[in-house]
N, C-alpha and C positions, 0 to 999 in steps of 0.2 A: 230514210224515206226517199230521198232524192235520187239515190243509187236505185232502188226498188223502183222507181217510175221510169229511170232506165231501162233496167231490164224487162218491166212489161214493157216496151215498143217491139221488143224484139228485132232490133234495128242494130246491126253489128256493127258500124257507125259511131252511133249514139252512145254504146257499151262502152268501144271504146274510149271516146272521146272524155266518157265520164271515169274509167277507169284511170285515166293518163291524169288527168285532173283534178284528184277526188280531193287530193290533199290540200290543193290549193283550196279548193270550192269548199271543202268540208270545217278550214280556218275561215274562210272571210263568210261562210254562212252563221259560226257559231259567236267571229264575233257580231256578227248583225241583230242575232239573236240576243247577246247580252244586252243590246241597246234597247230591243222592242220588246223584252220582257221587265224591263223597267217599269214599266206599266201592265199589273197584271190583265187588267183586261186585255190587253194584245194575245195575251197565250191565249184566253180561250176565242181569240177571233183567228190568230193564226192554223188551231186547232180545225176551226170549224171547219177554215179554207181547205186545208190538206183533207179534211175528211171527205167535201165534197168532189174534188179532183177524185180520191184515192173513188167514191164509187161511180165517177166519168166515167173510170179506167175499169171496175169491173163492169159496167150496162155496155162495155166497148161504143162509148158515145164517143167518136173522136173530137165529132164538132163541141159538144158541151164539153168535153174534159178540156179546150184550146181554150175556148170562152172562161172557163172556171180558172187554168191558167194563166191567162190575160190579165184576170181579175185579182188575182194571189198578186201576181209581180205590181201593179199598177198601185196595190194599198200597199205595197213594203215600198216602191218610188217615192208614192205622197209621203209617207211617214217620215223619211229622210229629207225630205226635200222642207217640209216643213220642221223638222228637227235642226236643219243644218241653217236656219232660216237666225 
């Protein structure tokens, strides 16, 4: 998913920076994941989030797809932030 949001910016940049990176990103995403799928409700809320980014990115809403990313990152912050609490 994360590589696929990549590559739609079409930004050679971003490609690569996610290409150079992937592995790193792709360990500390899945163990993030093991933590917030502890709680099954978080999959279908993380679900929800990716789904609505993923149709930002097809209506080419740049500002809502930011907004809807803003919002992905900010509930995976709180969740740690009060998990680590």
């Amino acid at each position: 998913f994360h590589m696929a949001i990549a590559y739609a910016t079409k930004n050679p940049l971003h490609i690569q920076v996610m290409k150079t990176f992937y592995d790193y990103l792709s360990h500390g995403i899945m163990e993030s994941l093991r933590f917030l799928y502890e709680d099954r409700d978080n999959i279908t809320l993380i679900f929800n989030q990716h789904k609505t980014l993923m149709k930002d990115i097809m209506d080419r809403d740049p500002e809502q797809a930011y907004k809807s990313m803003q919002h992905h990152i900010e509930y995976v912050k709180m969740f740690y932030k009060k998990r680590n609490k």
